[in-house]
DOMARGU-413904 format. One line per 4 residues: number of its first residue (from 0); their letters; for each residue x, z, y of C-alpha. Coordinates in Angstrom, 3 decimals. Example, Ala and Ser with C-alpha at 12.3 -4.5 7.8 and 13.67 -1.06 7.14 Angstrom:
<atoms>
0) as) 12.300:7.800:-4.500; 13.670:7.140:-1.060
</atoms>
This chain:
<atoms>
0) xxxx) 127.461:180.665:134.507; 124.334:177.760:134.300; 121.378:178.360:133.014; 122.491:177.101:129.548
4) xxxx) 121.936:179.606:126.535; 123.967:180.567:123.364; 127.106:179.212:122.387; 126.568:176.331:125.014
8) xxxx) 127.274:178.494:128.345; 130.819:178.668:127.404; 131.184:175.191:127.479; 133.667:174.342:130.889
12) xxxx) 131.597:172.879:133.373; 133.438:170.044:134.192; 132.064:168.112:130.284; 128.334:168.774:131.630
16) xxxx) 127.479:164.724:132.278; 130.586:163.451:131.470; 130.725:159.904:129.939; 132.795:159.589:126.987
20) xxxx) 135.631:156.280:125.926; 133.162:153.372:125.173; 135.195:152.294:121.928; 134.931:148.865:119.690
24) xxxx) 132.565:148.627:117.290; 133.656:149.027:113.410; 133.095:146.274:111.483; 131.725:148.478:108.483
28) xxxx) 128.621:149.825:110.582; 127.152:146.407:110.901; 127.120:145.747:106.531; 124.196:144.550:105.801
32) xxxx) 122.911:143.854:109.570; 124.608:140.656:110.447; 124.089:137.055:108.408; 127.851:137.360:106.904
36) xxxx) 129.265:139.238:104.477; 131.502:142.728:106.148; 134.721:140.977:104.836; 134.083:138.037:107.109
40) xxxx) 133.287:139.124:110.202; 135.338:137.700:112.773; 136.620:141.282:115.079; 137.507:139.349:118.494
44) xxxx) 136.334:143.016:120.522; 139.262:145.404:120.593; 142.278:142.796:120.895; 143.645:143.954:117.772
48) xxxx) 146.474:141.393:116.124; 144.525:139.198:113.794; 147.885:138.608:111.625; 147.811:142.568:111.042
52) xxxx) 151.189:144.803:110.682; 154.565:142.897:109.329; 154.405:142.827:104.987; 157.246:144.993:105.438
56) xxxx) 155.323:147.877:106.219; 152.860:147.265:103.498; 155.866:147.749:101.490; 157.199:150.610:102.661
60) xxxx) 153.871:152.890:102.771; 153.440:151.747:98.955; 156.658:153.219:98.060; 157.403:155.990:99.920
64) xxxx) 156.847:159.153:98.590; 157.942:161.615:101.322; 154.141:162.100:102.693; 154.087:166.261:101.649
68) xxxx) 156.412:167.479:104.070; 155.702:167.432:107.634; 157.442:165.231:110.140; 159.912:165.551:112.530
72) xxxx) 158.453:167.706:115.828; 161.406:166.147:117.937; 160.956:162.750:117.062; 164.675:162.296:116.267
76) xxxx) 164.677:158.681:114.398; 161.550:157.409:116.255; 162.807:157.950:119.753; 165.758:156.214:118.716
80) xxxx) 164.585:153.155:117.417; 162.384:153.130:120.522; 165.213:153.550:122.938; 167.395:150.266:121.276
84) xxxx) 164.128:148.914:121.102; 163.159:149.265:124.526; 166.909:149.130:126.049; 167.122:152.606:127.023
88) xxxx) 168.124:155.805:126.221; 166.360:157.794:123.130; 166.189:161.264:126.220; 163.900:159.245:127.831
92) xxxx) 161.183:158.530:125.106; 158.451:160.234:123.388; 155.741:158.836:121.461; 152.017:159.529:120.287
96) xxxx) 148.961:159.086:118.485; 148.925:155.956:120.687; 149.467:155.377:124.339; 146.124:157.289:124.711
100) xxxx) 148.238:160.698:123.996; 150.751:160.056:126.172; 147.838:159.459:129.217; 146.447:162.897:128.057
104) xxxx) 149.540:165.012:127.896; 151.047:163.405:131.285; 147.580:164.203:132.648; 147.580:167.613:131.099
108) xxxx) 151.280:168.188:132.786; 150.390:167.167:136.049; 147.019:167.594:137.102; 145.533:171.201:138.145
112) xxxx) 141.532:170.844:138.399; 140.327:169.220:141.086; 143.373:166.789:141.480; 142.706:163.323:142.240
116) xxxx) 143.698:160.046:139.897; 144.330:156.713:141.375; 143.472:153.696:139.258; 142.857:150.163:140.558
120) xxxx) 139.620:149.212:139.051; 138.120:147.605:136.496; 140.701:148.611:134.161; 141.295:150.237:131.101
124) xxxx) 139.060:153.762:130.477; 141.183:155.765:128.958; 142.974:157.208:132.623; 139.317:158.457:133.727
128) xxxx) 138.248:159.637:130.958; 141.667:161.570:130.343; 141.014:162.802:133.814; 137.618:164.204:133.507
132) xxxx) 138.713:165.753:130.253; 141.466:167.897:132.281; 139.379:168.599:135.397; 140.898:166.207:137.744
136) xxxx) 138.739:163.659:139.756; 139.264:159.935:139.087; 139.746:157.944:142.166; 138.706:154.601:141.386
140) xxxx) 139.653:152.001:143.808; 138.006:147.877:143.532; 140.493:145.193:142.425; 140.208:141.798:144.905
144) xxxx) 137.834:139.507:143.170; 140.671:137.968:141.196; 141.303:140.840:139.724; 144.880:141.808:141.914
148) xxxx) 145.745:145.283:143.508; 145.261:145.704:146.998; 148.251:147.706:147.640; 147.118:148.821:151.484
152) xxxx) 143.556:149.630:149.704; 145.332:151.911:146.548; 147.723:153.499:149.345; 144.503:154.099:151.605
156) xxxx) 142.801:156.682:149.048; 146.107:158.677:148.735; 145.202:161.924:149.944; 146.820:165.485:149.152
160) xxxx) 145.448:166.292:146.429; 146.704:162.946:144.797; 148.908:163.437:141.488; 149.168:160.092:139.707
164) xxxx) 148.658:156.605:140.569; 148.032:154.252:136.966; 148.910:150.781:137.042; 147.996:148.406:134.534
168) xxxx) 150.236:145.247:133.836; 148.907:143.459:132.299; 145.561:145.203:132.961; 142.636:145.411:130.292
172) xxxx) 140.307:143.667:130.768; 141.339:140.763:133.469; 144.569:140.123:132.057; 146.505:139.760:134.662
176) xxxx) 149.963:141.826:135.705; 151.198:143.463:138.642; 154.113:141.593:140.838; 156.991:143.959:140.634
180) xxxx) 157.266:143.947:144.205; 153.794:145.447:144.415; 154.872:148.281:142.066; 157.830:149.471:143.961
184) xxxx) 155.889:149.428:147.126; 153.610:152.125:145.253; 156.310:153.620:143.338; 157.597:154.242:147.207
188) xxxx) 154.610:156.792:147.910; 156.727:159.246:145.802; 153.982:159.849:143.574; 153.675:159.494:139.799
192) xxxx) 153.075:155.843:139.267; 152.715:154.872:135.194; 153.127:151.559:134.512; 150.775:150.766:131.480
196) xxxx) 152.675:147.441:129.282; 150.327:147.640:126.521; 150.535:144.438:126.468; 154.485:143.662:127.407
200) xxxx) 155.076:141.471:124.344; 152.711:138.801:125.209; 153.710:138.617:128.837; 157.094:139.315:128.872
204) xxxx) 157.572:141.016:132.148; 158.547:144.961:131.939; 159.578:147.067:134.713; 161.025:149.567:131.878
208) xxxx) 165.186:149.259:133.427; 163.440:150.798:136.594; 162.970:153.969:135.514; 166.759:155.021:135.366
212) xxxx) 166.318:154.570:139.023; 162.973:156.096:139.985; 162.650:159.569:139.120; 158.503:159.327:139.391
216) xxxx) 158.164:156.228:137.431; 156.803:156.365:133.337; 155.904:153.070:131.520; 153.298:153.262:128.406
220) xxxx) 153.899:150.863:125.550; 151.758:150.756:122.100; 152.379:149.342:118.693; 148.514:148.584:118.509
224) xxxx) 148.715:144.892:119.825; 151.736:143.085:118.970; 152.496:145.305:115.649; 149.397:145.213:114.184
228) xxxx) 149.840:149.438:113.833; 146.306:149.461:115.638; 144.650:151.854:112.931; 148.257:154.638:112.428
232) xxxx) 147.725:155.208:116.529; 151.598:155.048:117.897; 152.534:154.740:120.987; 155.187:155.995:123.207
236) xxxx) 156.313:156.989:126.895; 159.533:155.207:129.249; 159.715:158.922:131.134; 162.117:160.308:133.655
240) xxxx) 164.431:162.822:131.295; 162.609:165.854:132.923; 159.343:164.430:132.241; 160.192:163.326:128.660
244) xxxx) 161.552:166.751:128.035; 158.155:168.854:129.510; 156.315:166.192:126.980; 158.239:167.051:123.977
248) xxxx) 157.754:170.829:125.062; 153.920:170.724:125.404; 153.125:167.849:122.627; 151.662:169.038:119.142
252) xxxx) 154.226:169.671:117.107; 153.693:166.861:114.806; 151.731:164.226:116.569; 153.794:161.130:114.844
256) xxxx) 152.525:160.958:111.286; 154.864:159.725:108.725; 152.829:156.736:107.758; 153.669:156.102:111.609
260) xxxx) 157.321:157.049:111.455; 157.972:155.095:108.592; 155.696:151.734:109.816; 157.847:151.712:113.243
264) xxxx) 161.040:151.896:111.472; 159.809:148.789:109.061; 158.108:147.161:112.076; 161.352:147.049:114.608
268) xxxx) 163.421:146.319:111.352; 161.412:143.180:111.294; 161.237:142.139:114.409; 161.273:138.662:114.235
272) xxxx) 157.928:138.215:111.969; 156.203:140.132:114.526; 156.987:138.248:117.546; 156.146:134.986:115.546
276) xxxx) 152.865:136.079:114.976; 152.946:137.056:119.283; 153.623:133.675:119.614; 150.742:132.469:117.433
280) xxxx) 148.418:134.449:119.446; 150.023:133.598:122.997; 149.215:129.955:121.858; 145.829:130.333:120.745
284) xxxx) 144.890:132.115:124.387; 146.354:129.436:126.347; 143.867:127.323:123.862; 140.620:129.550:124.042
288) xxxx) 141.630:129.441:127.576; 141.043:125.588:127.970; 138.517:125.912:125.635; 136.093:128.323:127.067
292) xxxx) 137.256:126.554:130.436; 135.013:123.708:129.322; 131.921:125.574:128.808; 129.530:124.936:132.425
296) xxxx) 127.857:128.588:132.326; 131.202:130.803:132.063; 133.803:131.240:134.424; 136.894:132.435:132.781
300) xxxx) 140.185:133.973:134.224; 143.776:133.648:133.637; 145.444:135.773:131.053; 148.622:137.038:130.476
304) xxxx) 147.546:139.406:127.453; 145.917:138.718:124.159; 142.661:138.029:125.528; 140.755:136.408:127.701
308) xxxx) 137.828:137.558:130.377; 134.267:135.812:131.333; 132.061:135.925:133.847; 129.045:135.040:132.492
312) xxxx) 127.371:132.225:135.147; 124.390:131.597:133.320; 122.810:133.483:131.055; 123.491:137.560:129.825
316) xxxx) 126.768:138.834:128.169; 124.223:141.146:126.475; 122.695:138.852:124.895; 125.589:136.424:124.251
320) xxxx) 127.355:139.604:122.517; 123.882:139.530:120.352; 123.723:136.569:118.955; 127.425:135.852:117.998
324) xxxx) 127.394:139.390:116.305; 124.406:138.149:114.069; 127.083:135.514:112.893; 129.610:137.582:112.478
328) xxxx) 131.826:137.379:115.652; 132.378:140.784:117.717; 133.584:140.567:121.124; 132.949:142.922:124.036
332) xxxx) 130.402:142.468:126.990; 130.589:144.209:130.312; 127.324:145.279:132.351; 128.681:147.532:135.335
336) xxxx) 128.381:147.498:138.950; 132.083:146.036:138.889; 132.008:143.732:135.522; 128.382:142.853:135.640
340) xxxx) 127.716:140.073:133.494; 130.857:139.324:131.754; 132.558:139.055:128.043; 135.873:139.732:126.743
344) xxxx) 137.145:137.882:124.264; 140.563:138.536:122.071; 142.907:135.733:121.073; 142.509:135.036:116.801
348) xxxx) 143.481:132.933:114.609; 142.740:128.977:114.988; 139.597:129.083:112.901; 138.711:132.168:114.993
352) xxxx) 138.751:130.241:117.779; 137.161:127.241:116.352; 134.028:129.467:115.098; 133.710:131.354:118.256
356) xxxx) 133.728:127.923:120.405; 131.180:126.617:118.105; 128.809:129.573:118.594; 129.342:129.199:122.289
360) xxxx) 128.463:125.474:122.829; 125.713:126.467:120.929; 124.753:129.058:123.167; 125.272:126.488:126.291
364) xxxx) 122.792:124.069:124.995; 120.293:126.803:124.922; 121.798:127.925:128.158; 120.901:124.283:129.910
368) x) 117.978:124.121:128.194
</atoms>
């Protein structure tokens, strides 16, 4: 054992060091710190759906009454509105508290300690820090400057001990996807590949019919973006049957809440509403896009997601993240040897847009001196 003492030299060896998730910040921890009242803070940080969960849902969590039982372990209802949903069959879903459980129990299934994880990066956390949590290594391999895979680069690191390759499409936080043909090429290792469509509604492109014909290829989807279900964490898995049926096997029993059971029911139900409000925000990217396109000392990159991504040319995202959160506007800054100097910033509302572009040509003038 280390030289640690009490209770603390039990702890696996592995967590000694180990960064944890870098999450958004919560509007409620900054009451009284910033120059706006808490309910007016603009939350442009986690790309969360500024139109919030259909009124549908609303209604249905006011009514129902069923909330002192527990739910159903198998998932019986939920896979199957996920399966017509997703335009495949119910024995190949299961869902979570959020994509982020399916990562961990996939991980959980397939990694023994000291197995590696292949993840083109930057991208989104949650796959190393999954990793690190269940002893594997994280094998983190540089997107091209604009942000693309290098297949020949992710197929370079393979190496035996190599158990899952994660693919992001569109990836968090450059926004842009993955061509299809570049996925089968990896899917072609034989490996695990998981496809991560968080975002799938506001691009459109889905490689979900695939995985009736590749036995080693899962797709992640959430509820979080385009169904505003952000805060009841539900998310689900596109598996290979086996896979979906060692995942219902090693799952907690009742990881679906029914607040969550009942708000995807409501949610798919009312399916149109939603993907009004996806179109909403798909337009008001393309216009931060031009927007923020305008401004001299950022450089900003295409997005087919809910948000767009900044390299900051002049200036520090630091800083920039600073002074818009004194006026109320959260978005996220990067500082790290591969995002150093840049901002994220998620698709609103018009007048979210409008008050963030404000603050920013602001911040320009100061910027040009």
């Amino acid at each position: 054992m280390s030289g640690k003492s009490g209770i603390e030299k039990f702890i696996r060896l592995h967590f000694s060091g180990m960064a944890g998730y870098s999450a958004a910040t919560n509007p409620e921890t900054l009451e009284g710190k910033v120059a706006v009242p808490l309910e007016e803070i603009v939350k442009l940080d986690a790309n969360e759906n500024p139109y919030g969960c259909s009124p549908e849902v609303k209604k249905a969590l006011a009514s129902f009454n069923g909330f002192g039982i527990y739910p159903d372990a198998d998932q019986t209802e939920v896979r199957r509105l996920l399966a017509t949903y997703a335009g495949i069959g119910a024995e190949h879903i299961v869902a979570g508290a959020g994509s982020d459980e399916i990562i961990d129990l996939l991980l959980r299934l397939l990694l023994e300690p000291g197995d590696e994880v292949i993840a083109g990066v930057p991208t989104f956390d949650m796959y190393r820090f999954s990793t690190q949590v269940c002893g594997g290594k994280f094998v983190a391999v540089r997107r091209d400057p604009d942000f693309s895979v290098s297949v020949g680069t992710l197929k370079a690191a393979i190496t035996p001990r190599t158990r899952v390759i994660f693919l992001t499409s569109p990836n968090n936080p450059s926004g842009n996807t993955v061509p299809r043909q570049d996925i089968l090429e990896i899917v072609a290792t034989g490996l695990p590949v998981v496809v991560d469509e968080a975002y799938f509604e506001f691009s459109g492109e889905t490689v979900v019919p695939l995985v009736r014909r590749y036995d080693n290829l899962i797709v992640l989807r959430t509820f979080s973006k385009w169904a505003g279900l952000a805060g009841l964490r539900i998310g689900y898995g596109i598996l290979p049957v086996n896979i979906a049926s060692y995942l219902l096997t090693i799952k907690p029993p009742y990881n679906i809440n029914l607040a969550a059971q009942v708000a995807v029911r409501e949610s798919l139900q009312d399916r149109a509403y939603l993907l009004g409000t996806v179109q909403k925000i798909i337009a008001e990217r393309d216009r931060l896009f031009g927007e923020l396109s305008r401004l001299r000392f950022l450089k900003t990159f295409p997005s087919r997601a809910n948000f767009i991504l900044c390299a900051v040319l002049r200036g520090n995202a630091r800083e920039i993240r600073d002074t818009l959160q004194e006026k109320g506007i959260l978005i996220r800054y990067y500082d790290t040897p591969l995002l150093q100097n840049y901002i994220r910033i998620s698709a609103g509302k018009p007048e979210h847009t409008d008050m963030i572009m404000r603050a920013l040509r602001e911040i320009e003038e100061k910027v040009n001196g």
